[in-house]
Structure formats: C-alpha cells, structure tokens
C-alpha positions as CSV (number, residue, x, y, z in Angstrom):
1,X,61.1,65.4,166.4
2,X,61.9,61.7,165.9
3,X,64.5,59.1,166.1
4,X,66.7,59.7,163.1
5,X,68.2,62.9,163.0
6,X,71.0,61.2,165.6
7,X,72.1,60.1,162.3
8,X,73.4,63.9,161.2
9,X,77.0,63.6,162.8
10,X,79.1,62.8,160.0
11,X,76.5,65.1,157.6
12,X,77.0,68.3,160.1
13,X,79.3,71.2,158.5
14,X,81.2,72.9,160.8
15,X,78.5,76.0,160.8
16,X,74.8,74.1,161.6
17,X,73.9,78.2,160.7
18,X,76.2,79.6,157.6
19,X,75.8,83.0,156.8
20,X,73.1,84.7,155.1
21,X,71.2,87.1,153.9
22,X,68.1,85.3,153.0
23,X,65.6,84.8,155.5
24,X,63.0,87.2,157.7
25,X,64.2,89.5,160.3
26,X,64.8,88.2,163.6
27,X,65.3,89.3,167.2
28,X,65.7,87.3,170.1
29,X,63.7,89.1,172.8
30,X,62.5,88.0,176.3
31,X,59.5,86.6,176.2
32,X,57.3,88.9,177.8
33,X,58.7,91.5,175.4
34,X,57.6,89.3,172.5
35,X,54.2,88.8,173.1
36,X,54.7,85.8,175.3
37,X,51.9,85.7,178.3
38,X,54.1,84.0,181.0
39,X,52.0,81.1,183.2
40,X,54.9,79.6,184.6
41,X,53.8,80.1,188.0
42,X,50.3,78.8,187.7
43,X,51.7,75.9,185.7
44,X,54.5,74.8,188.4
45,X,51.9,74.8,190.8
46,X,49.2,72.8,189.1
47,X,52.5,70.3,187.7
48,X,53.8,69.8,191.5
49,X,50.5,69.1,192.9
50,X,49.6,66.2,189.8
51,X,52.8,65.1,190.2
52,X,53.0,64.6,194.5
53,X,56.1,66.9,194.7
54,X,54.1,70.4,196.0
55,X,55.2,69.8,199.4
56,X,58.7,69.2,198.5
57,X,59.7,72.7,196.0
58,X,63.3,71.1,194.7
59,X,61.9,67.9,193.9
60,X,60.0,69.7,192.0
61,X,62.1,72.6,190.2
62,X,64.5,68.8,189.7
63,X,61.3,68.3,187.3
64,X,60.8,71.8,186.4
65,X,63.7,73.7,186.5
66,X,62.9,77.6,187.5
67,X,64.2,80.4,184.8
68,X,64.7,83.9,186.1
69,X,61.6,86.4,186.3
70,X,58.8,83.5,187.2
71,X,56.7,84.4,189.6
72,X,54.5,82.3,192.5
73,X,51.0,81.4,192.1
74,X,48.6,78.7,193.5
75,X,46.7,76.7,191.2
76,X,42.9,77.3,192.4
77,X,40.8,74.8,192.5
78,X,40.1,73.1,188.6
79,X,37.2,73.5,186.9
80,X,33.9,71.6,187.7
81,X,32.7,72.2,184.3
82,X,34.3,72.4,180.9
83,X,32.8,72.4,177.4
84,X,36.5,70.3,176.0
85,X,35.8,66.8,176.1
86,X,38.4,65.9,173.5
87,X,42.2,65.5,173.1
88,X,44.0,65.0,170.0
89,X,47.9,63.8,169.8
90,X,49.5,64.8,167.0
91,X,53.1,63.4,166.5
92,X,56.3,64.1,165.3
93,X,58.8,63.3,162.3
94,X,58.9,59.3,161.9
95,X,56.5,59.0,164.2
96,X,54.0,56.3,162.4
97,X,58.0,54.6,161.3
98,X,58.1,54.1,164.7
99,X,54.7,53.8,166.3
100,X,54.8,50.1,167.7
101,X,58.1,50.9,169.7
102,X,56.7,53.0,171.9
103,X,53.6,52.6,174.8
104,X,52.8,56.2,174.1
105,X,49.5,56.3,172.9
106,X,48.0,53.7,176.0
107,X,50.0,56.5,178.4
108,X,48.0,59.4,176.7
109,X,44.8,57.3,177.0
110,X,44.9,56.1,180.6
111,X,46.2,59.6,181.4
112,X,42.8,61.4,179.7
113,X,40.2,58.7,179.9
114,X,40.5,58.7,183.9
115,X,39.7,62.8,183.5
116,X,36.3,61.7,181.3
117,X,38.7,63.1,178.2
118,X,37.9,61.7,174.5
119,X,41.3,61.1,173.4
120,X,42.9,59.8,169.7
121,X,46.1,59.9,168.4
122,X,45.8,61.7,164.6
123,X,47.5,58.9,162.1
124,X,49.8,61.6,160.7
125,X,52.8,60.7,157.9
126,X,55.4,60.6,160.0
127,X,57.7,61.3,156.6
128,X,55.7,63.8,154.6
129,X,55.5,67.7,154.8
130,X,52.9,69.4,157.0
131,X,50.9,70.5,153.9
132,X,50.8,66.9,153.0
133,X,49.4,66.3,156.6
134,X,47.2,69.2,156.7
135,X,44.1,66.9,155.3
136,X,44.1,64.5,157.7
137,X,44.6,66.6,160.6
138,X,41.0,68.6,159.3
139,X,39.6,65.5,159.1
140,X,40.3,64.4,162.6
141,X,39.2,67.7,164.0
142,X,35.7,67.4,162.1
143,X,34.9,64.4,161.3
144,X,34.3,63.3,164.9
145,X,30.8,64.4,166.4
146,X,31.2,67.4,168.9
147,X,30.2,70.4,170.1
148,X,32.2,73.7,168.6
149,X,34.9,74.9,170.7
150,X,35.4,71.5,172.5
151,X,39.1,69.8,171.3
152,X,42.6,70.5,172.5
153,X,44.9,69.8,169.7
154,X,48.5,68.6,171.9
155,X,51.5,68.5,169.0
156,X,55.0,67.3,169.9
157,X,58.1,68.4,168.0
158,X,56.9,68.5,163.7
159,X,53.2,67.7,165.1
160,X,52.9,70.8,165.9
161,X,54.1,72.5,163.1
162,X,51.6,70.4,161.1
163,X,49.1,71.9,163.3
164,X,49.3,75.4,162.4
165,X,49.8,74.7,159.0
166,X,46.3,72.8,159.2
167,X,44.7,75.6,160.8
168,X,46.2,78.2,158.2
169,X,44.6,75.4,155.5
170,X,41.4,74.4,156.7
171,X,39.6,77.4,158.3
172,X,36.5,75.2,158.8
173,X,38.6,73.9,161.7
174,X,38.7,77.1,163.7
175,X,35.1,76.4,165.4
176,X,36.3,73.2,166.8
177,X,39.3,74.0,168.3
178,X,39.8,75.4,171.5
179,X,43.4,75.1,172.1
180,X,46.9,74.5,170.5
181,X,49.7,73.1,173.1
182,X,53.0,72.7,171.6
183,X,55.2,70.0,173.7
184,X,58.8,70.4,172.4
185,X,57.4,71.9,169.3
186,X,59.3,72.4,166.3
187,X,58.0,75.9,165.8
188,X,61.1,77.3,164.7
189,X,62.4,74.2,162.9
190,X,65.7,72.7,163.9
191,X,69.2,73.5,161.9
192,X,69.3,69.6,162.1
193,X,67.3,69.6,159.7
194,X,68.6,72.0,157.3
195,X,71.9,69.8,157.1
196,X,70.4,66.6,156.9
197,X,70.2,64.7,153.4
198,X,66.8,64.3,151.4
199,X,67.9,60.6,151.2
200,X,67.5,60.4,155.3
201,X,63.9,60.2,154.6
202,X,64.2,56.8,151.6
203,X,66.7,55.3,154.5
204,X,64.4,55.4,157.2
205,X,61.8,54.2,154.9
206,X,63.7,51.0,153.8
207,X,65.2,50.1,157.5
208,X,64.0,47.0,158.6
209,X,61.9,47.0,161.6
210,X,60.5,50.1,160.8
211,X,56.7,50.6,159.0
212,X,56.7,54.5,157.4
213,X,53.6,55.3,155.4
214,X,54.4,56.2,151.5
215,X,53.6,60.1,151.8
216,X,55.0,63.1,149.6
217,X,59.1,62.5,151.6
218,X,59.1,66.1,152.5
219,X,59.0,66.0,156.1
220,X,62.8,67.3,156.2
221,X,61.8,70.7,154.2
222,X,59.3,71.1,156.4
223,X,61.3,71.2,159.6
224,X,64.1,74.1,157.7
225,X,64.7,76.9,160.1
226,X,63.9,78.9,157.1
227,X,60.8,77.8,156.1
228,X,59.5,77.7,159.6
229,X,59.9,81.3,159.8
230,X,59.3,83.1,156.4
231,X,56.3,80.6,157.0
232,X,55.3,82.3,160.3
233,X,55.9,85.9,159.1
234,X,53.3,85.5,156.2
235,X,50.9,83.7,158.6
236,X,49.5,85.4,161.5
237,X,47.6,82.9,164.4
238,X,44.1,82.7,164.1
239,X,41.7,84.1,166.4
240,X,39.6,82.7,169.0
241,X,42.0,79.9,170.0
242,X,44.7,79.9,172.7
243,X,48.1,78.8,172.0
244,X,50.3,77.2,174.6
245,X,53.9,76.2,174.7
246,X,55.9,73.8,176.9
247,X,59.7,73.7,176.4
248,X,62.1,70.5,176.6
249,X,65.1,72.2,178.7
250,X,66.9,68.9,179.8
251,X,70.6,69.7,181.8
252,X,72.9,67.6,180.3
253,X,73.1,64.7,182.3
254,X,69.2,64.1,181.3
255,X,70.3,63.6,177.4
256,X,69.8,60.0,176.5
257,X,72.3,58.1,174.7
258,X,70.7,58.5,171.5
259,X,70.5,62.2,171.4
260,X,74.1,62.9,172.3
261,X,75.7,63.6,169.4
262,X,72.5,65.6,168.2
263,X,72.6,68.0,171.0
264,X,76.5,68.2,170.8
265,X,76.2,69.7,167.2
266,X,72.8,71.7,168.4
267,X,75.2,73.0,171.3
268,X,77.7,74.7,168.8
269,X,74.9,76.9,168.8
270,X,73.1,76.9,172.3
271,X,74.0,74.1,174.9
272,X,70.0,74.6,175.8
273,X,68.7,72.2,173.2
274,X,66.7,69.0,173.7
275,X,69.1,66.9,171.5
276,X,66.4,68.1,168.3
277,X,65.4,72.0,168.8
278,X,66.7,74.8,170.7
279,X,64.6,76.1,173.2
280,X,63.9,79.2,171.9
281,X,62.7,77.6,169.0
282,X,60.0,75.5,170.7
283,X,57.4,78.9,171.5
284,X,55.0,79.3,169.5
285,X,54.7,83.5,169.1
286,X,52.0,84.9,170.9
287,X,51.1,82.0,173.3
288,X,51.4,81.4,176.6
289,X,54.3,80.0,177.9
290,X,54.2,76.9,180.3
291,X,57.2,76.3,181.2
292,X,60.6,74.4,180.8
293,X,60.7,70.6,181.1
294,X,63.7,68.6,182.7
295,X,63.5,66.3,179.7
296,X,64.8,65.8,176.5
297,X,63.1,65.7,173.2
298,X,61.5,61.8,173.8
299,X,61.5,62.0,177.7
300,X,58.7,65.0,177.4
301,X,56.1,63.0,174.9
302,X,57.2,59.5,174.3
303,X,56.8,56.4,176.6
304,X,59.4,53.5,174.9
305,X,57.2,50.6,175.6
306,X,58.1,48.7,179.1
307,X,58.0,45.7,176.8
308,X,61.5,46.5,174.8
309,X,64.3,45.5,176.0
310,X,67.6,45.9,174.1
311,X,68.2,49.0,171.8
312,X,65.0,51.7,172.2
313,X,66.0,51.2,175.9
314,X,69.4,52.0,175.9
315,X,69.0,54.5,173.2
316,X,66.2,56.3,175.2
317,X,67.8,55.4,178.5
318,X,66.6,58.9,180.2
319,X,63.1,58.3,179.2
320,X,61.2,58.6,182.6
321,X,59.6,61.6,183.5
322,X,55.9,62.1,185.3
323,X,54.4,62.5,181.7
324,X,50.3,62.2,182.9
325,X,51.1,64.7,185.8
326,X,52.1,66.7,182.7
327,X,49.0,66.3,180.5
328,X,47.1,66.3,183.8
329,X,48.5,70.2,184.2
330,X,48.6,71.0,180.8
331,X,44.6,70.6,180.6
332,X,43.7,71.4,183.8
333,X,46.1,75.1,182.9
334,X,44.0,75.5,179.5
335,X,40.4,74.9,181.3
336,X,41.0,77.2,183.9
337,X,42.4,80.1,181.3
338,X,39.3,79.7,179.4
339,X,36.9,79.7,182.4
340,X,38.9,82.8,183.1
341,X,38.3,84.6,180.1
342,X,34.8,83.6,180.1
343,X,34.2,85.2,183.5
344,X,36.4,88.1,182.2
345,X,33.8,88.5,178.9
346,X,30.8,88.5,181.0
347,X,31.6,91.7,183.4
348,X,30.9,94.9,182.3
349,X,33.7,96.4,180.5
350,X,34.3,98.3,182.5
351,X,35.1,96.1,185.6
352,X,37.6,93.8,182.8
353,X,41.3,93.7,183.6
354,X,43.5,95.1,180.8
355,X,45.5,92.9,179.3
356,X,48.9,91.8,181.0
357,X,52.0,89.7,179.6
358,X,51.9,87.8,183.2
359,X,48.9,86.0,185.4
C-alpha cells in the first residue's frame, strides 16, 4: 500500500476498530462459502515449477505457505495460444512519490517481455483518491491499440482498488479487459488508514527526495475500511471478466524493518497482516483465490532497486522473493482458466460441468 503508513505509531488509538454501528453487514465466512473459487492447488503447482522448487514441496510451501482445505493439482501444460498480449501494473498509495527508488517496473518488463507480453506500468497519483485515478486508468486500457478481450489489469495494494472503481466508472473498458489480479490488494481497505491524519498525504508530498504528483490528496479516504465496503455492497463486479486474488501472508520473521510497527498495531487485530492489510481483506469477492504469499506487503510487488544502498535497503531488508516466477504463474493460471471456459462454452450444454467453488 506504500511506504508511509509506518509513520501511524504514535497516531494509532488504542482500538485501530472502535465501535460502531455505521457500516454494511459483515460476515467472515470461509472462502468457498463466500463465493470464493479456490485454485490454490493449480496455482502452487504452476508457482513451484516457474520458480525451480516442484521437486522439492517445502522449499516450496517456505514460498507458499499451505492453508488447510487446498487440494493437489498438476499444472497441465500452458497454453500455446492466447488472445492477452497485454499487461498493465497498476500501483499502490505513494507509488509515483516513490517511483525511482524501486527497479520494479524493469522486473515486471523483463518478466513479461521474455513471454512475448506487452507490458506498461499506468502513471497513477500515487496521492489522490481512486475516482481521481479512474480517468487515467480508462485511458490506459483504451487508448493503446488492441484487440477486445486482450489486457490483464495486475493491481497491488490501492492499485487495485482504483481498478474496480475504474471499471464501475468507465464501462467502455469492460471489452478490453480480460482479467483483474489483485496482488496484496487493498480491497477491504486497511484500518491504518482510517487512523492516519489527512496531513500524512501534504508530509509525504513536501519530503525531500520524494516526487508526488499534485492530485485531489484523497488517497487516505479512499483506502477507509468503511468506504471500501459500503463501496462494494452498492457495486456488484462486472461481468465477463475474471477476478483473481493473491494474498501477502508473511510469518513474522519475513516483516521487514520498515513494516514492524505497522503490522504490530495491524496485529491487535489479526497477527495475519502484511504490515498494511489483513489478509482477509486482500480478496476481492467473487474471484478466484490464488493463494497466500510468504511476503510482506513490498516483498510481493516491489523490487528496491539493487542500486540503493543505505535506507530503502535496510527498511525493505526482507525484500527478496521469486517475484517473475510469480507473474510467470499468475498469467500462465489466468490463460489456462480462460482456455478452460472457452472449451467449457463450446460443448453442448449438456456435456458442461456445473459450476464448483474448487478446480
């Protein structure tokens, strides 16, 4: 979700969630039971093979650590032929603030230009609210020649919330996009957020070092547990495009430095937070679950440039983790779901599976 909210310890009250009586109904559910399909098993075996580790299954669940009820599957072979061609990266809160300290971007576009993947990063205000962003996230999507039907949209922590709130905006977008994959998304918000101080946003602004665009300075609303969710009641997904999630689920020992004291407050709450979100809040409702990602908050989406020395490194000093084996099985999951359900649409109904909250 950024690099600032680490900034929240002396702002915290002692309840990150006070009582209320405002606010949408809520139920925490397993997944399955929540409309959740669960690809874990799929997913951990296309991740272990792109990452060298499928011959050695706790290397691998060291990477991917392995929640009750996931089941075993091999990966099949991928896809020979795909209508995506494109990838679009859309970041987080202070994430233009804090563009040139990380090598995330050239990671992303070695990772996808070696599978013949168009790939961009969308120039998003790292400080303004995702109806501010919603604009330039349309134009991304359409103002690039394609084909319909052939982008993956990837959005880490408030990138993906800008995401739906684009789609909800801009229905012209629809035809174009194939795919939403939340990585650590900020789907539920964070009570971080909630607590922090409108004035955050004019201190990140003004720290030296640091190059913010001049947006609308609502990022912070955006990101309120509250808003998230009276926002998702009113606004069902739209149809014809798959949604994926990917949690951050780091033990504790894979924190870095500089989310400490974050996921200390977080863990008044739920010691299963990346240092920014709890995991529960990182799944989009109604997509397909991943899986959970031995990484905190940075480790799962941003590279710190091998170039810095001094304090992104020992800030972010848990930052490695096989991150193109990751986008490798991210894609390689959503192509093969959609050659599935192309297959599946082709049969006559009557030979179709019925639908299933597992595969």
């Amino acid at each position: 979700m950024g690099w600032a909210l680490i900034l929240l310890a002396g702002c915290a009250a002692p309840a990150l969630v006070p009582y209320s009586t405002e606010g949408v109904p809520l139920a925490l559910v397993p997944a399955t039971l929540g409309g959740i399909t669960d690809a874990r098993g799929p997913f951990r075996a296309r991740f272990c093979q792109a990452a060298g580790v499928a011959d050695s299954p706790a290397d691998c669940e060291r990477l991917l650590p392995r929640l009750s009820g996931e089941g075993s599957a091999a990966p099949g072979p991928d896809p020979a032929e795909t209508r995506l061609r494109r990838v679009l990266f859309v970041p987080g809160l202070w994430s233009d603030c804090v563009r040139r300290l990380t090598a995330t971007e050239k990671l992303l576009d070695e990772a996808f230009a070696k599978a013949g993947w168009r790939f961009a990063v969308v120039n998003v205000d790292g400080t303004s609210s995702s109806e501010g962003n919603a604009g330039r996230l349309r134009d991304a999507v359409l103002d690039d020649p394609g084909e319909p039907g052939d982008t993956v949209l990837i959005g880490h922590s408030k990138g993906v919330v800008d995401i739906l709130v684009a789609l909800e905006a801009h229905s012209e977008m629809h035809a174009r996009v194939a795919a939403v994959v939340a990585m650590a998304g900020a789907v539920g918000g964070s009570p971080l957020a909630a607590k922090a101080p409108r004035a955050l946003i004019t201190a990140v602004r003004n720290t030296p070092g640091l190059t913010c665009q001049k947006g609308d300075g609502r990022a912070l609303e955006s990101l309120d547990p509250q808003t998230r969710r009276d926002w998702l009641a009113r606004h069902p997904l739209p149809e014809g495009i798959r949604f994926y999630s990917l949690v951050a689920y780091p033990a504790p020992e894979r924190i870095s430095r500089g989310l400490a004291t974050s996921h200390g407050l977080l863990s008044r709450i739920d010691a299963r937070n990346d240092g920014q979100l709890l995991a529960h809040d990182q799944v989009i409702p109604g997509s397909t679950l991943l899986g959970y990602v031995n990484a905190d908050h940075w480790a799962i989406a941003t590279e710190v440039s091998e170039a810095l020395h001094g304090i992104p490194r020992r800030i972010a000093n848990h930052n490695d983790f096989p991150r193109g084996a990751l986008l490798r099985a991210i894609l390689a999951q959503v192509v093969a779901d959609m050659e599935q359900a192309a297959l599946s649409d082709t049969r006559p109904s009557s030979a179709r599976p019925g639908a299933a909250t597992t595969h």
